[in-house]
N, C-alpha and C positions, 0 to 999 in steps of 0.2 A: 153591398152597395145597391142601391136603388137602379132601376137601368136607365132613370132620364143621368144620372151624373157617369155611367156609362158610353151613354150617347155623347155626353158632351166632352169628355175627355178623346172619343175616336174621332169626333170632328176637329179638337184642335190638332190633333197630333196628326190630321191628314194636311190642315191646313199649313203647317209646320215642315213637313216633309214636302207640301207642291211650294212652298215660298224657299225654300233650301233649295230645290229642283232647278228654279227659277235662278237663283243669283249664279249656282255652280253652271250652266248653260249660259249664262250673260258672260263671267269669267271667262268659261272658254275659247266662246265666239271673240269675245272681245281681244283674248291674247294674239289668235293669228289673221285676223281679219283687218280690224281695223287702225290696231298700230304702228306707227310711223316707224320705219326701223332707225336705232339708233347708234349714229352715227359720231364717234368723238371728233371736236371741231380741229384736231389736225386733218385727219382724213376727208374731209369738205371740200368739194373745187374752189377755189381762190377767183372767182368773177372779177374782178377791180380791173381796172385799165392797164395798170404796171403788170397784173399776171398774164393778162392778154397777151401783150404787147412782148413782155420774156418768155412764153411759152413761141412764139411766133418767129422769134430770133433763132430759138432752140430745134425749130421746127422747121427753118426755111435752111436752104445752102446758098453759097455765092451766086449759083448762078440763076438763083430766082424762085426756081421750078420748087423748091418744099421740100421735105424728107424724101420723097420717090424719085426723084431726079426729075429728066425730061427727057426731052426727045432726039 
């Protein structure tokens, strides 16, 4: 082989390995970085008014004072 067709198969095959480099480094950062963990929509907190409002039932006693009692 001629060495310009030399040269030119070591520049792709550099360029080929720094763009592989590149995505497997994006891959990784991207799995523990910036991924939302996910979460199945049972295990979600329930916001709405009625969960408030039964969580607070569940959560108060007769005599006012909440799960810790009082004084």
């Amino acid at each position: 082989m001629e060495p310009v067709w030399i040269d030119i198969i070591a520049l792709v095959a550099f360029v080929v390995v720094v763009v592989v480099a590149l995505v497997v480094r994006r891959r990784i950062r991207g799995r523990h970085e910036y991924r939302e963990p996910v979460v199945h929509p049972a295990d979600r907190p329930d916001h709405s008014q009625d969960a408030r409002a039964a969580m607070a039932r569940r959560m108060s006693d007769r005599t006012g004072f909440g799960a810790g009692g009082g004084v």
